[in-house]
N, CA, C and O atoms as a Tripos MOL2 file, in Angstrom:
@<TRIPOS>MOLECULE
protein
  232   231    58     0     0
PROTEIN
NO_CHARGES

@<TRIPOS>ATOM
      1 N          50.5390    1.2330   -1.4480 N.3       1 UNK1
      2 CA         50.7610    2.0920   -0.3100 C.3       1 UNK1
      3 C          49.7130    1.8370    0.7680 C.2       1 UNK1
      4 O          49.8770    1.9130    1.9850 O.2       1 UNK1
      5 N          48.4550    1.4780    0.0030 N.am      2 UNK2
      6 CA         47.2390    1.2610    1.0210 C.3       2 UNK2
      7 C          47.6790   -0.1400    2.4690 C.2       2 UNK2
      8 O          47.4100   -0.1910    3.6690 O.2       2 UNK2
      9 N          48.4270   -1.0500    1.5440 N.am      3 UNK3
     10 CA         48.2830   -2.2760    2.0290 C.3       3 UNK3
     11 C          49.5030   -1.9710    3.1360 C.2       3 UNK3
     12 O          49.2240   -2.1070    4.3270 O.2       3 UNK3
     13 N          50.7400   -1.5940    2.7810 N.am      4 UNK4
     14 CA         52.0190   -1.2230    3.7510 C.3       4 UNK4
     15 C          51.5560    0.1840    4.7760 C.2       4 UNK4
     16 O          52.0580    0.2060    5.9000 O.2       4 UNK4
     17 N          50.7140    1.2070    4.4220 N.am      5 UNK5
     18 CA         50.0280    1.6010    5.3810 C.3       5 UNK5
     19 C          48.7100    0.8310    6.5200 C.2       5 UNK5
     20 O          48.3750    1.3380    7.5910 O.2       5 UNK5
     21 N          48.3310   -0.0270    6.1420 N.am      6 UNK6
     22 CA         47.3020   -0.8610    6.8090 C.3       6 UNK6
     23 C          48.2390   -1.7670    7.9370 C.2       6 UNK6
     24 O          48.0880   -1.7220    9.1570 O.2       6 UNK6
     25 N          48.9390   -2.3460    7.4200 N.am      7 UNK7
     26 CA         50.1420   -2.7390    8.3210 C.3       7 UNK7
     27 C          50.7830   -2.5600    9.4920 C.2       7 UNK7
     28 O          51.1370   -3.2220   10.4680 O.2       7 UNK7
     29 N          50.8260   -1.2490    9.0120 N.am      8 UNK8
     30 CA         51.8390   -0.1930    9.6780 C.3       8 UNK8
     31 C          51.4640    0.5380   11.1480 C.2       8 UNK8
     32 O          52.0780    0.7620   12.1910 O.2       8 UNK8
     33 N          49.7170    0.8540   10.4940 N.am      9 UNK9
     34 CA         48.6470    1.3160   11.3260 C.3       9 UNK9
     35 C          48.7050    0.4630   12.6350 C.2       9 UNK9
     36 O          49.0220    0.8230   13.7690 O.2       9 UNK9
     37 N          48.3370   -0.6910   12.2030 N.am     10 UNK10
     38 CA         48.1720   -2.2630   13.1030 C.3      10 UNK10
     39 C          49.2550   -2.1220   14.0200 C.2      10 UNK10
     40 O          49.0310   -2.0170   15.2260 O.2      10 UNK10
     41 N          50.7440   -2.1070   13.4190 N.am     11 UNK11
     42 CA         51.8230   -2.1920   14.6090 C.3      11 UNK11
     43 C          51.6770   -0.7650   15.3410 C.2      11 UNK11
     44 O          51.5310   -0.6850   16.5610 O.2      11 UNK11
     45 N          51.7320    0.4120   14.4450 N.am     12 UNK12
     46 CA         51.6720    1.4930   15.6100 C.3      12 UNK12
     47 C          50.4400    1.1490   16.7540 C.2      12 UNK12
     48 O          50.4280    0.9330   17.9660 O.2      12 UNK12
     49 N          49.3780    1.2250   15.6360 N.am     13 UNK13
     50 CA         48.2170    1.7960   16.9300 C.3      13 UNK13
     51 C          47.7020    0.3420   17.5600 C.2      13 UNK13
     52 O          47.2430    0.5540   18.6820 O.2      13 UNK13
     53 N          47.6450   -0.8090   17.2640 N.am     14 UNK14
     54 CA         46.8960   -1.9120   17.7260 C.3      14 UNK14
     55 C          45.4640   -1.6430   16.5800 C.2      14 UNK14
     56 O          44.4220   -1.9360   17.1650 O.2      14 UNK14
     57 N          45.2640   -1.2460   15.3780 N.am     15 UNK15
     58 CA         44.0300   -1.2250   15.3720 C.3      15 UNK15
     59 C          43.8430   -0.9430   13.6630 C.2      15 UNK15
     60 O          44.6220   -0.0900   13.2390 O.2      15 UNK15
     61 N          43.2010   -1.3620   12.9550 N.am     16 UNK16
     62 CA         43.1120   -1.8110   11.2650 C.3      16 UNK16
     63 C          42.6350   -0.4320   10.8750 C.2      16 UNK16
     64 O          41.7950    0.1450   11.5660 O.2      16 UNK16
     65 N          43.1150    0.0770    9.8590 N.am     17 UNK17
     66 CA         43.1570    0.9410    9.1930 C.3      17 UNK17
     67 C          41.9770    1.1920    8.3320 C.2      17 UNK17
     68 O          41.8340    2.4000    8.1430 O.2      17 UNK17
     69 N          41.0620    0.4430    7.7310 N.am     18 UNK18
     70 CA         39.9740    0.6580    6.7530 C.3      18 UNK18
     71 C          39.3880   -0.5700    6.9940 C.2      18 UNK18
     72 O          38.3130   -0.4070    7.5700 O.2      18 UNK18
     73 N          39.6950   -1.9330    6.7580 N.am     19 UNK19
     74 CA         38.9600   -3.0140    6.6390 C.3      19 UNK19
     75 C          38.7720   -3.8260    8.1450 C.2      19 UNK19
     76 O          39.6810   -4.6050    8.4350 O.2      19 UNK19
     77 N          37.8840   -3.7100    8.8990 N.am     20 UNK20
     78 CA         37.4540   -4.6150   10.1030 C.3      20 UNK20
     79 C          37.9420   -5.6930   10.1030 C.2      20 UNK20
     80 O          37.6250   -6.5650    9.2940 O.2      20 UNK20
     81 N          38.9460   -5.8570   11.1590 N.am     21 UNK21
     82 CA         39.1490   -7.3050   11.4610 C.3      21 UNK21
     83 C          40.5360   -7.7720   10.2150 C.2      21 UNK21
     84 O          40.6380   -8.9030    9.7380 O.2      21 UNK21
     85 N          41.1580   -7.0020   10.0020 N.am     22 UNK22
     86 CA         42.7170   -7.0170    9.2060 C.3      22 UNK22
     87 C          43.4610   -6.1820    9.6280 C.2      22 UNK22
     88 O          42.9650   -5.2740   10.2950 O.2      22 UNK22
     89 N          44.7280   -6.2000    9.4130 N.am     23 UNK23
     90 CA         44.9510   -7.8260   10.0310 C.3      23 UNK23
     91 C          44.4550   -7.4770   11.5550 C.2      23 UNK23
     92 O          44.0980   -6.4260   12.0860 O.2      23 UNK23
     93 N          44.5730   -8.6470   11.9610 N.am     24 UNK24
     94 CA         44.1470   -9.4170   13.1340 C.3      24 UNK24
     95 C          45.5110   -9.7620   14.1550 C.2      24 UNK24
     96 O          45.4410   -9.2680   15.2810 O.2      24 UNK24
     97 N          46.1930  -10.2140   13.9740 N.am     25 UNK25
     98 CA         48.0920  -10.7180   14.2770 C.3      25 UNK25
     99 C          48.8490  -10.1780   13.7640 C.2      25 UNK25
    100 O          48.5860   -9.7420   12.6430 O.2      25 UNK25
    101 N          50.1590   -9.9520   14.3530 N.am     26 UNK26
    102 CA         51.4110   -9.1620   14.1230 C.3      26 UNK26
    103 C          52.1350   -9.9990   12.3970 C.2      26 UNK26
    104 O          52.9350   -9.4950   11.6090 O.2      26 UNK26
    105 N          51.4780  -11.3220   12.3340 N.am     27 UNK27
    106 CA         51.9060  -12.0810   11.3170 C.3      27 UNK27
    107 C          51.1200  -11.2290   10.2100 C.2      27 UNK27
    108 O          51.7480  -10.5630    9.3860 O.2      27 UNK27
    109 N          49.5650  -11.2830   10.2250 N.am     28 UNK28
    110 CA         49.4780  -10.3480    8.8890 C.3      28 UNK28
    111 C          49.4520   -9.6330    8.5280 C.2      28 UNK28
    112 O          49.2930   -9.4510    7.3210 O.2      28 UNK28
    113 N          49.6630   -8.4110    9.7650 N.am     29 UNK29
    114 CA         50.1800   -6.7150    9.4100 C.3      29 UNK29
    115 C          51.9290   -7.1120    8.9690 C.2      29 UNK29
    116 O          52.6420   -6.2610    8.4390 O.2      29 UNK29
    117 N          52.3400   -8.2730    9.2340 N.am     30 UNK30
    118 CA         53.9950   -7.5950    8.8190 C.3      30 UNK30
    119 C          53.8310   -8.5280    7.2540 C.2      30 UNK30
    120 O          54.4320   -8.1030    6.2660 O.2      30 UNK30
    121 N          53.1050   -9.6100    7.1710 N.am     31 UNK31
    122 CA         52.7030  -10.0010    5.4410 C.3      31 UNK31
    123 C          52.0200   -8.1990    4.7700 C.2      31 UNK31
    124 O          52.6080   -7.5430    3.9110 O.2      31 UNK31
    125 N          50.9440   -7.8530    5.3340 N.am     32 UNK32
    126 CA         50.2230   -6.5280    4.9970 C.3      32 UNK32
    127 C          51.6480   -5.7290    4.6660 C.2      32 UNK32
    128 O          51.7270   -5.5980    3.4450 O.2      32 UNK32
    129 N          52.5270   -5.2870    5.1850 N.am     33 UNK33
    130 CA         53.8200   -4.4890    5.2270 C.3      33 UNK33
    131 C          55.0510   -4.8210    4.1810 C.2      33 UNK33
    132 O          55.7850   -3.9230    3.7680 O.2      33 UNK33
    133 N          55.2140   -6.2970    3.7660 N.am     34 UNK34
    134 CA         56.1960   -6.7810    3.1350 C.3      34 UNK34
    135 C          55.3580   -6.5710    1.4630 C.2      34 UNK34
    136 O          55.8830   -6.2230    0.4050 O.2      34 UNK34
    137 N          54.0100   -6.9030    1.7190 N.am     35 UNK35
    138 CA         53.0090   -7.1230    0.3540 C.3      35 UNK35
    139 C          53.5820   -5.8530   -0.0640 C.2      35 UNK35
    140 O          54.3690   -5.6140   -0.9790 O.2      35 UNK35
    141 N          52.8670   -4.8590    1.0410 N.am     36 UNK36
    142 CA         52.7130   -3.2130    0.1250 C.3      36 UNK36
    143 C          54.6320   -3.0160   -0.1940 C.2      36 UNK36
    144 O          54.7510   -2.8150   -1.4030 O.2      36 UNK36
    145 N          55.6390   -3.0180    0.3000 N.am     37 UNK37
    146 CA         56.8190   -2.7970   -0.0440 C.3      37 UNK37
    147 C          56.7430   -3.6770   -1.3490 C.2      37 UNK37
    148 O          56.6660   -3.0200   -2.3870 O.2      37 UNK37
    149 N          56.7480   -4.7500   -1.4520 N.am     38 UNK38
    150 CA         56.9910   -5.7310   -2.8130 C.3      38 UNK38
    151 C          56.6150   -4.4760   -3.9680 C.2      38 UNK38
    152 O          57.4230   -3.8680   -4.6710 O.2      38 UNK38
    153 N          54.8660   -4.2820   -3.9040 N.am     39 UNK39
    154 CA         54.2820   -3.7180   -4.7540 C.3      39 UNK39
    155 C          54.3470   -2.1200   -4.7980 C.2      39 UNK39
    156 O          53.8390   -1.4750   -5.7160 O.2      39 UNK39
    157 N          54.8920   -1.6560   -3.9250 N.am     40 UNK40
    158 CA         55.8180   -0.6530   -4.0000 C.3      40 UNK40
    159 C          57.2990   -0.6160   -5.1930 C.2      40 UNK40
    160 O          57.3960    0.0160   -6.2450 O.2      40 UNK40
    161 N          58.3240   -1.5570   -4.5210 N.am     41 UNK41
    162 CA         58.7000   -1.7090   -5.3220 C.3      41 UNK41
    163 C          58.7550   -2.0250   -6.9450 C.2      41 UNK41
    164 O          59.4750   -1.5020   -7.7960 O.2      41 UNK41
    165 N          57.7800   -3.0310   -7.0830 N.am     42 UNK42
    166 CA         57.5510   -2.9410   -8.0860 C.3      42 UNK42
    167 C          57.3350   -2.4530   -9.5210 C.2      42 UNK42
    168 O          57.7700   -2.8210  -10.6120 O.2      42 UNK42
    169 N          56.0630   -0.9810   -8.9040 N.am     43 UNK43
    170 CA         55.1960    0.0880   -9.3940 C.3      43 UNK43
    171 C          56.9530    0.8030   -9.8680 C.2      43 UNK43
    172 O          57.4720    0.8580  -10.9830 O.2      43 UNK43
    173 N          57.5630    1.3190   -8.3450 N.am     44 UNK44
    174 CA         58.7380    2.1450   -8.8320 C.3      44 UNK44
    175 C          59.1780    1.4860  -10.0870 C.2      44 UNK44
    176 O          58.8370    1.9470  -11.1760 O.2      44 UNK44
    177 N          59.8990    0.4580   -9.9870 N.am     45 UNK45
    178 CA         60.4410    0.0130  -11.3770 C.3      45 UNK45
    179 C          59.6200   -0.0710  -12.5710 C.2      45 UNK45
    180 O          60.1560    0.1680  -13.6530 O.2      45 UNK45
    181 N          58.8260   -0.2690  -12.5380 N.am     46 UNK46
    182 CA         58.1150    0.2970  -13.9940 C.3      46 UNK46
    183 C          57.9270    1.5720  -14.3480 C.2      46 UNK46
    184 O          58.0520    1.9050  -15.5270 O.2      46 UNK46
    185 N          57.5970    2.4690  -13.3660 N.am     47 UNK47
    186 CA         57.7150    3.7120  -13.8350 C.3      47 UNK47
    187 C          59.0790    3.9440  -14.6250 C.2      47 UNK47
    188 O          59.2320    3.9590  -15.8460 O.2      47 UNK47
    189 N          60.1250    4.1400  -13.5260 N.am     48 UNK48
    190 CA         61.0540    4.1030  -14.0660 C.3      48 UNK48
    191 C          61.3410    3.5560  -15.4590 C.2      48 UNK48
    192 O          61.5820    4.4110  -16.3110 O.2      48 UNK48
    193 N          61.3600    2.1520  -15.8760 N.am     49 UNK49
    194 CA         61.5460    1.6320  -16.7890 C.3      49 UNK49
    195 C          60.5500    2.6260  -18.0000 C.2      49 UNK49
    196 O          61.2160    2.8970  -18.9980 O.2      49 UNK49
    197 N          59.9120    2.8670  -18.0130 N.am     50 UNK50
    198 CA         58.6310    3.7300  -19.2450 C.3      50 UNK50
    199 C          59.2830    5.1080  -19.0620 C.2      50 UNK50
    200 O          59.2490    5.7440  -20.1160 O.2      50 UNK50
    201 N          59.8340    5.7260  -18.1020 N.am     51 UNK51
    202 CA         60.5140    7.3050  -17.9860 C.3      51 UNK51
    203 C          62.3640    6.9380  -18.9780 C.2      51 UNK51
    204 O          62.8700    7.7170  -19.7860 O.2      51 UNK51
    205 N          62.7890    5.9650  -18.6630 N.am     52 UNK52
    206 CA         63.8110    5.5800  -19.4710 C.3      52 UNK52
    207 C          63.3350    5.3390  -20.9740 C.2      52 UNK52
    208 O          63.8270    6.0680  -21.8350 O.2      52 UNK52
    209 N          62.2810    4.2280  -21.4000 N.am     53 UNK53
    210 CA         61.8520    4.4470  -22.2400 C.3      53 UNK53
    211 C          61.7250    5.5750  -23.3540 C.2      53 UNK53
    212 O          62.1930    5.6360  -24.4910 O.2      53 UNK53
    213 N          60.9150    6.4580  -22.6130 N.am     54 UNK54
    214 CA         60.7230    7.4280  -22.8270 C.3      54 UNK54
    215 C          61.7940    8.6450  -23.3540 C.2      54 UNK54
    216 O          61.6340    9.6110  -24.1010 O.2      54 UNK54
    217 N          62.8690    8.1660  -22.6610 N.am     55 UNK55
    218 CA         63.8970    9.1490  -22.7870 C.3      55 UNK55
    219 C          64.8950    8.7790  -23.7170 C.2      55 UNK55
    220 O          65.7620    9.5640  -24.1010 O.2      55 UNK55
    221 N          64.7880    7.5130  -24.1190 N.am     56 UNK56
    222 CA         65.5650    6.6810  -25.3680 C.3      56 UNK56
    223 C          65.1030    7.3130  -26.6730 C.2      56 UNK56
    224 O          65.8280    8.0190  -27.3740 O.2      56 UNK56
    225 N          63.7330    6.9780  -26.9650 N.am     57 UNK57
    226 CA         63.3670    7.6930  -27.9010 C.3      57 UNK57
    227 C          63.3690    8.6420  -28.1450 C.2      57 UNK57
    228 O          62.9760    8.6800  -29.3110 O.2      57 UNK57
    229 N          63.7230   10.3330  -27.5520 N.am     58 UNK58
    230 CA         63.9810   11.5150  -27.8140 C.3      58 UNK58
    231 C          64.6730   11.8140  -28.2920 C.2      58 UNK58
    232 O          64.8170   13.0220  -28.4820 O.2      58 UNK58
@<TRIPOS>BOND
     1     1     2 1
     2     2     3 1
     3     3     4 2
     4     3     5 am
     5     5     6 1
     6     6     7 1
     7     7     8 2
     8     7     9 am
     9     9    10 1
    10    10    11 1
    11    11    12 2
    12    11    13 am
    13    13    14 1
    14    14    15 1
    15    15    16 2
    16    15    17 am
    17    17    18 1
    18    18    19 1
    19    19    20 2
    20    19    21 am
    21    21    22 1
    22    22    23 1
    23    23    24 2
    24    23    25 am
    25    25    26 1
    26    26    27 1
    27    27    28 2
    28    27    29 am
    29    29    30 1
    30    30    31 1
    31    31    32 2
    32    31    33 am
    33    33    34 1
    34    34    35 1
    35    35    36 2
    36    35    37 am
    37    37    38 1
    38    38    39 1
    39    39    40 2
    40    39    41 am
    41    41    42 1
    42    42    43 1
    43    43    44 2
    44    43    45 am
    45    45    46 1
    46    46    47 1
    47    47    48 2
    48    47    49 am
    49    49    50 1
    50    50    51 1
    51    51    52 2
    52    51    53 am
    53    53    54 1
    54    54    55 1
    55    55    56 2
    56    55    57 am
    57    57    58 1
    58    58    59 1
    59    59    60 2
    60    59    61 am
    61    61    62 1
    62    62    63 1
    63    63    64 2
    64    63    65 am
    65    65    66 1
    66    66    67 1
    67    67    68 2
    68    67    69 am
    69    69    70 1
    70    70    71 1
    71    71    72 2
    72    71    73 am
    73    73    74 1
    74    74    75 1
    75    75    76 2
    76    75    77 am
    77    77    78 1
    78    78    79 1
    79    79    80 2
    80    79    81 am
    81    81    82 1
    82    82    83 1
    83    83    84 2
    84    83    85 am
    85    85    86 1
    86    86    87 1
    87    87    88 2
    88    87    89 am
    89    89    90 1
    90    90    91 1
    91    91    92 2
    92    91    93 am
    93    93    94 1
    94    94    95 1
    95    95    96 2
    96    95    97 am
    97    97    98 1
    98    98    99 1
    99    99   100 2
   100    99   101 am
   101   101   102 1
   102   102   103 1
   103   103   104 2
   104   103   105 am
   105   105   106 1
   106   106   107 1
   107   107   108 2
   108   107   109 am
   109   109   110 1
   110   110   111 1
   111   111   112 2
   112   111   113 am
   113   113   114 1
   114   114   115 1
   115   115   116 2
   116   115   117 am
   117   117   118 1
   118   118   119 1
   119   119   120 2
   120   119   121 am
   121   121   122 1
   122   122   123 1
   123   123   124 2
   124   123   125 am
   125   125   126 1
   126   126   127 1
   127   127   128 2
   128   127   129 am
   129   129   130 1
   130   130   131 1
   131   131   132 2
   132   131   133 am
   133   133   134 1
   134   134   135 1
   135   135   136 2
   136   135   137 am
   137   137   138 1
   138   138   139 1
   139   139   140 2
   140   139   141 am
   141   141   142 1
   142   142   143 1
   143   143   144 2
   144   143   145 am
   145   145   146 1
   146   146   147 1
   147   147   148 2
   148   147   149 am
   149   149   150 1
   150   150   151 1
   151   151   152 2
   152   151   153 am
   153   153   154 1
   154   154   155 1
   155   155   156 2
   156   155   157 am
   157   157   158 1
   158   158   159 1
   159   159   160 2
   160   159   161 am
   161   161   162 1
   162   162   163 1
   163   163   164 2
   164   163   165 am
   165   165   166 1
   166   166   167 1
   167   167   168 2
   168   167   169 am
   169   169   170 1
   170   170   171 1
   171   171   172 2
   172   171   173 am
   173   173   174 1
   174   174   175 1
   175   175   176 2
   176   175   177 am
   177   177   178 1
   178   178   179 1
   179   179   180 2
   180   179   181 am
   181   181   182 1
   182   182   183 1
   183   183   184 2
   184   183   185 am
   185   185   186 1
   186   186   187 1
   187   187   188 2
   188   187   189 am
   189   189   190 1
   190   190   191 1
   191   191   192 2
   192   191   193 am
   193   193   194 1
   194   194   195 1
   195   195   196 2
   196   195   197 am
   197   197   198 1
   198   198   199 1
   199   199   200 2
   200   199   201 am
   201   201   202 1
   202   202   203 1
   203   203   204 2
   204   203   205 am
   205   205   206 1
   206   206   207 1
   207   207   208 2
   208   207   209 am
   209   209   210 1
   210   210   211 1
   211   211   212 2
   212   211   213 am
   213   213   214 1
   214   214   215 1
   215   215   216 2
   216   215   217 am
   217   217   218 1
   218   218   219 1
   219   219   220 2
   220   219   221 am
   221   221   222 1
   222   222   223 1
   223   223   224 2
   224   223   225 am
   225   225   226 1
   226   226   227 1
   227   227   228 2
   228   227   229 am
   229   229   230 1
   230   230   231 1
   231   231   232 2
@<TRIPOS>SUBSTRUCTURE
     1 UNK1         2 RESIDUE 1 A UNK
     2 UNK2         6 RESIDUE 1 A UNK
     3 UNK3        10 RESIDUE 1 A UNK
     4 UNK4        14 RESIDUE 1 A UNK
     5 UNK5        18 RESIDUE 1 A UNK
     6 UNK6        22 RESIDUE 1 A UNK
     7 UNK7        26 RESIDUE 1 A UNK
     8 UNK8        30 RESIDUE 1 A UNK
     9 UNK9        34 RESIDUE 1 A UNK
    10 UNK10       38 RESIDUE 1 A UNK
    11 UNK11       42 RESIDUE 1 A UNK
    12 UNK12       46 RESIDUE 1 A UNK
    13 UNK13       50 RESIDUE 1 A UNK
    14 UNK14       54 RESIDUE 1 A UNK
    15 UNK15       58 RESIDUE 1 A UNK
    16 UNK16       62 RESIDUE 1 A UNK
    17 UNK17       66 RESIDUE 1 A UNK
    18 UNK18       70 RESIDUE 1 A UNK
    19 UNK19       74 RESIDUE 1 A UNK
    20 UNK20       78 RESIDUE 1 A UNK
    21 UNK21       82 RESIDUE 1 A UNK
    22 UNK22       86 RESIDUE 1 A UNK
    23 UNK23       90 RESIDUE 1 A UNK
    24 UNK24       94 RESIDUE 1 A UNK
    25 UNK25       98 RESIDUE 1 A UNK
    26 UNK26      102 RESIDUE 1 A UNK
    27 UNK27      106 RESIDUE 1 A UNK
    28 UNK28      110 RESIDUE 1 A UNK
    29 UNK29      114 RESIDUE 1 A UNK
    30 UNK30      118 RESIDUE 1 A UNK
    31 UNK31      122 RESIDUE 1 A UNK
    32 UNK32      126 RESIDUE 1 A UNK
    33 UNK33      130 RESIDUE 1 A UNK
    34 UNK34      134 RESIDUE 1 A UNK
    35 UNK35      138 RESIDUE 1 A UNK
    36 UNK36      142 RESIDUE 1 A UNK
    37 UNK37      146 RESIDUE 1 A UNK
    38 UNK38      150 RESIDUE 1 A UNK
    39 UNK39      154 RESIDUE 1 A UNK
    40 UNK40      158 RESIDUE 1 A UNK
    41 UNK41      162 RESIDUE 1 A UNK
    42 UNK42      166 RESIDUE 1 A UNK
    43 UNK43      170 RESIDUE 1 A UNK
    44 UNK44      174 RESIDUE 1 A UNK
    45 UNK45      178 RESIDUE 1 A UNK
    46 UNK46      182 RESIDUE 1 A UNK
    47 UNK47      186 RESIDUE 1 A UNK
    48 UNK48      190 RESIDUE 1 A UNK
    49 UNK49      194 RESIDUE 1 A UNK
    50 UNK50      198 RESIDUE 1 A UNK
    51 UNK51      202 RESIDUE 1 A UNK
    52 UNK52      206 RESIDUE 1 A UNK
    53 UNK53      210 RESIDUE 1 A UNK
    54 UNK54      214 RESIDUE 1 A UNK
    55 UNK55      218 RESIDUE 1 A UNK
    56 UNK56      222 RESIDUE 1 A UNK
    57 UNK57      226 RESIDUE 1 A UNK
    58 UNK58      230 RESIDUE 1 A UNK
């Protein structure tokens, strides 16, 4: 969330969110933006997958 908010910051405001000098270009706030969605996604599906889990065995 950190990284797709850092991104995000950059296109709204012109200006890096926590780390000086990141991104720098519209190229690595929208890499910064695609990263945090990936790993967004990701996180969701595992949860999920361990809450299914979870619910098999009951």
């Amino acid at each position: 969330m950190v990284l797709f908010a850092t991104g995000a910051m950059w296109f709204a405001y012109g200006q890096p969110l926590f780390i000086r000098d990141f991104p720098t270009d519209p190229i690595e706030a929208g890499a910064a933006i695609a990263g945090g969605l990936l790993l967004m996604f990701w996180a969701a599906a595992r949860i999920l997958r361990a809450l299914l889990r979870n619910a098999d065995r009951r």
